[in-house]
C-alpha positions, 0 to 999 in steps of 0.5 A, a space after each residue: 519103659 518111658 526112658 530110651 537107653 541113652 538117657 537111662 544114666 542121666 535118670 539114674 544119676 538123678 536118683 541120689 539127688 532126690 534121696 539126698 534133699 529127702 535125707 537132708 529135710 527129713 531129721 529137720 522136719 521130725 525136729 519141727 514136728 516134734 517142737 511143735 507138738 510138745 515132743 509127741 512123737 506120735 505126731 511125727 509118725 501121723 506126718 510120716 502117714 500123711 506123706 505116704 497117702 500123698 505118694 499113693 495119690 500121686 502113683 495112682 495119677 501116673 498115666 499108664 506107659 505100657 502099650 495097650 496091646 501088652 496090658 492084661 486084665 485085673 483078673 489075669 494080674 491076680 490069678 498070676 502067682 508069679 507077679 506076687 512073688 517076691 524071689 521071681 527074680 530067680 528067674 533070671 538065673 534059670 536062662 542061658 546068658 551068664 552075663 545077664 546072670 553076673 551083672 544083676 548079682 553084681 548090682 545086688 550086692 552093691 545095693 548092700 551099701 544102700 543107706 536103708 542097708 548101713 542105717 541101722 548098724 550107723 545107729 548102733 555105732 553112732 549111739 555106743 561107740 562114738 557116744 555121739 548124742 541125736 544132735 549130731 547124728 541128725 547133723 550127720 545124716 543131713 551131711 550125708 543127704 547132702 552129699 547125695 545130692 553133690 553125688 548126683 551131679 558128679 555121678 552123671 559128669 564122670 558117667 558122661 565121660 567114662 566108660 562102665 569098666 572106668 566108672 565102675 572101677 573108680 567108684 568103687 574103689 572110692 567107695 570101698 574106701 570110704 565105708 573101710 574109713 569109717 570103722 578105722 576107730 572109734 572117733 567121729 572124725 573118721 566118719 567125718 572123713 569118709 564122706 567126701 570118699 563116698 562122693 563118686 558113688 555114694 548110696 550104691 551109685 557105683 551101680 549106676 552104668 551097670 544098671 543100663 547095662 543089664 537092662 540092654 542085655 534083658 531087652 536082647 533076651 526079650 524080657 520085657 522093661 516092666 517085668 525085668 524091673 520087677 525082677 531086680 526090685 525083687 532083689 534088691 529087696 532081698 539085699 535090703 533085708 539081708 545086708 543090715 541083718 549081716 552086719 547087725 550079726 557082725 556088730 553083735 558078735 563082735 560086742 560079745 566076744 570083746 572083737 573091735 566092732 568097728 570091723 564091721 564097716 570093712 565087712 561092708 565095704 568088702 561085701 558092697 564095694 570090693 567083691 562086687 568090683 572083682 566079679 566085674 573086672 573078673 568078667 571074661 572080655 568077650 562076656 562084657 560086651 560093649 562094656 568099653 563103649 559104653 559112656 
């Protein structure tokens, strides 16, 4: 509710930017804190305590952006069940606009391609299958922050520049590519490969016009900024829970019965990139609005 529509993908793009320098400094910092405690891990997690403290202090800052006249009680906040709940974004499956609809399924599942989403099955894959040891892995991630933030600024030039039906294509396309790339074999060089792939839309930034998109469509139906950004938190929540459990069932089934295990990095691009992508160019055009005019 404090960024008009025109400047909604400029703080969008903004995002991997932030996530990368966050990706890229963290294993360096745990390595400090690490050497400088003698290898006491427990001194990394009070580090990590005293960051979110300081998170907290700061959200506690943050003025108050919605107008007065639409702030409610503590009071009425609490007895609203709904405000707690964490799948109140099904509500927006219950109202009549089937582009609202199409879209935030859309977004949700690009949001399977989300480092918090692909991390834990990387480890496994990393750890068992390209033998890699933590140093590399560290040096691994830090690339990939890196490349997050090289993303950001790329995000928002082709952003600038192209519509949502051309952005999203390519993107996704990109990105598809690149998660398939990195189960190819068992070889690091194949990870190493993939991340210049990623670049258009790394960290689920394939959704990026999108978001704008579904954003104006729930302003038009009258759901309000603050509530409609609960309602796909909400499900980006429930992707951020079921994309690693998918993929750490695939990884493990895989194991089991002797099946490559690298599948499952397709797998992923199918249910983050390429499915997602065919829902959106499958959209009838009068359904996609002002999708080719929006730059």
């Amino acid at each position: 509710d404090i960024c008009a529509d025109a400047d909604l993908d400029k703080f969008n793009a903004k995002v991997p930017v932030l996530i990368g320098l966050a990706v890229v400094s963290g294993p360096f910092i745990e390595s400090i804190v690490s050497k400088l405690s003698g290898g006491r891990h427990r001194f990394t997690y009070l580090v990590l305590a005293l960051v979110s403290f300081a998170q907290l202090l700061a959200s506690g800052a943050m003025p108050e952006t919605l107008p007065v006249a639409k702030r409610i009680s503590f009071d009425e906040f609490s007895a609203s069940l709904s405000s707690v709940n964490p799948f109140s974004f099904l509500k927006i499956y219950t109202g009549r606009n089937t582009r609202l609809k199409r879209l935030v399924t859309i977004t949700t599942l690009q949001n399977f391609l989300e480092g918090r989403c692909t991390s834990d099955v990387f480890q496994m894959w990393a750890r068992n299958n390209l033998k890699w040891n933590a140093e590399t892995i560290r040096n691994y991630v830090s690339l990939w922050g890196g490349m997050s933030v090289a993303s950001g600024f790329l995000q928002f030039v082709l952003a600038q520049k192209m519509t949502a039906r051309a952005y999203t294509l390519l993107s996704s396309l990109f990105v598809g590519c690149g998660v398939s790339l990195e189960g190819a074999a068992p070889r690091g060089l194949f990870m190493w490969l993939s991340l210049p792939l990623l670049m258009p839309g790394i960290n689920a930034g394939t959704s990026l016009k999108l978001k704008r998109l579904q954003a104006e469509i729930a302003t038009e139906e009258g759901i309000g900024q603050g509530e409609f950004s609960a309602w796909v938190n909400n499900a980006r929540g429930l992707s951020s829970s079921l994309a690693p459990w998918i993929y750490g069932q695939w990884y493990a089934w895989c194991e089991k019965h002797g099946v490559y295990s690298g599948t499952v990095w397709p797998l992923a691009g199918v249910l983050g990139s390429f499915l997602p992508l065919a829902m959106f160019m499958t959209m009838p055009d009068g359904a996609q609005g002002s999708l080719e005019a929006a730059a």
